[in-house]
BAMARPA-958086 format. One record per residue (C-alpha): residue number from 0; chain; x, y, z. Coordinates in pm, 1 decimal, decimal comma, padded with zeros to 6 digits. Layout:
<rs>
   pos   unit          u          v          w
   NUM      A          X          Y          Z
...
</rs>
This chain:
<rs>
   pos   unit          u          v          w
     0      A    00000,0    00000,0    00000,0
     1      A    00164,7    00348,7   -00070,4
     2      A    00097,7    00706,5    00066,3
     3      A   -00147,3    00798,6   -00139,7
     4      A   -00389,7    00495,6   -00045,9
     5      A   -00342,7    00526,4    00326,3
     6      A   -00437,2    00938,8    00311,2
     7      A   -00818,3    00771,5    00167,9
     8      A   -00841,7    00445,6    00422,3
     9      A   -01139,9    00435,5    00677,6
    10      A   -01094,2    00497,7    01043,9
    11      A   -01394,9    00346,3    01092,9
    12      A   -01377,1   -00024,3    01217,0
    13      A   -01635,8   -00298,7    01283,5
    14      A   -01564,3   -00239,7    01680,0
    15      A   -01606,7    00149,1    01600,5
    16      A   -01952,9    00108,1    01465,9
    17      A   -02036,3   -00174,8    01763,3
    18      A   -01961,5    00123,4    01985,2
    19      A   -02146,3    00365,7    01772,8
    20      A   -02451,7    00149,8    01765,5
    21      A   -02416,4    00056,7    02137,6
    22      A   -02436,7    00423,3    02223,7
    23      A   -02723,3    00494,2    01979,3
    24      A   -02936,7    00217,7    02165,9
    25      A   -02809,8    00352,7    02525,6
    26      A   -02974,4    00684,6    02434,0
    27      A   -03284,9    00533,3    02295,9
    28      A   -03351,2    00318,2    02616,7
    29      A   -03255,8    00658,8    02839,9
    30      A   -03488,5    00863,0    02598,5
    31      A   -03750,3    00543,0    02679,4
    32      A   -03698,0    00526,9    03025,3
    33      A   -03778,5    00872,8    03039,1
    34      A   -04082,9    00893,6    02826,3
    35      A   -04218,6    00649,8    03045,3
    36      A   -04177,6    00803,3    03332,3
    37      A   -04378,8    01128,6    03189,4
    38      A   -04604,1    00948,6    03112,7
    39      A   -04699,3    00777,5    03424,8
    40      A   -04637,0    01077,8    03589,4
    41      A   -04866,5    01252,1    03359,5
    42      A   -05143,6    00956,8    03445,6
    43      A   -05103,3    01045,4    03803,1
    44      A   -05164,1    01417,0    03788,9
    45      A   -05467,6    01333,5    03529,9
    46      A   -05585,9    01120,6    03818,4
    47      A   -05521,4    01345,7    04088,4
    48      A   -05722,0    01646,2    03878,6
    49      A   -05968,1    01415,1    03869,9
    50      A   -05999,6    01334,3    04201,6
    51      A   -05998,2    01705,4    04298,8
    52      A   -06286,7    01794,6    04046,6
    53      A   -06517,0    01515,2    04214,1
    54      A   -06451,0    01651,0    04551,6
    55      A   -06493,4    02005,6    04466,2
    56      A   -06808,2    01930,7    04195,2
    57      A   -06594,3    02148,6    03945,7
    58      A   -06531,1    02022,8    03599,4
    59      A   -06319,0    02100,5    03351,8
    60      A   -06351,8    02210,7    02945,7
    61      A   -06157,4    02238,5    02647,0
    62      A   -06189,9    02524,0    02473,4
    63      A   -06391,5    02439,3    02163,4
    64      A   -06652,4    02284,2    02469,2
    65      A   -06627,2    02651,8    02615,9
    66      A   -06706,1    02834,6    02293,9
    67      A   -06993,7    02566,8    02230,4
    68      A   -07135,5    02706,1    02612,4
    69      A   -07111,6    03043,8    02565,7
    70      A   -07267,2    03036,0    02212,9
    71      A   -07577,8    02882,8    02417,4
    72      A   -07572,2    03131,0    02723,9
    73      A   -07572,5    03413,6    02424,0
    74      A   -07861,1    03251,6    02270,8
    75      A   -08081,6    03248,2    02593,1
    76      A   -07949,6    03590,3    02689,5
    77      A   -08116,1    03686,8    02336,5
    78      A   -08378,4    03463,2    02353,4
    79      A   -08485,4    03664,2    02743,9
    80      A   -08423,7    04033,8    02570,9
    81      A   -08676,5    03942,7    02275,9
    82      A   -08936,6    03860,0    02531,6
</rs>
């Protein structure tokens, strides 16, 4: 092999790209490990809002719900002024 070939050889070996790949799929389980836990602690504060609406006899709306109420309380506020 002369000069010139070495200057173009690959650094990269098969143990290189073993380490690559082993540090890809560390990241993916941390990165899973983690999504997991937001979720369950997601599920646990959906719970808990739950729990806090029942005892309080509060509930609560998105807002395309909301618009759909106050579209109705309009319509009866009109509906009392025309009579």
């Amino acid at each position: 092999m002369n000069k010139k070939d070495a200057l173009y050889r690959s650094t990269r070996t098969l143990a290189t790209e073993l380490t690559n790949t082993q540090k890809i799929l560390n990241k993916l389980d941390a990165i899973t490990a983690m999504l997991a836990t937001l979720h369950n602690d997601l599920a646990l504060s959906i719970y808990h809002l739950d729990e806090v609406e029942k005892y309080l006899n509060i509930f609560t709306i998105i807002s395309k719900k909301a618009a759909e109420l106050n579209e109705v309380v309009k319509a009866e506020g009109a509906m009392k002024t025309d009579t």
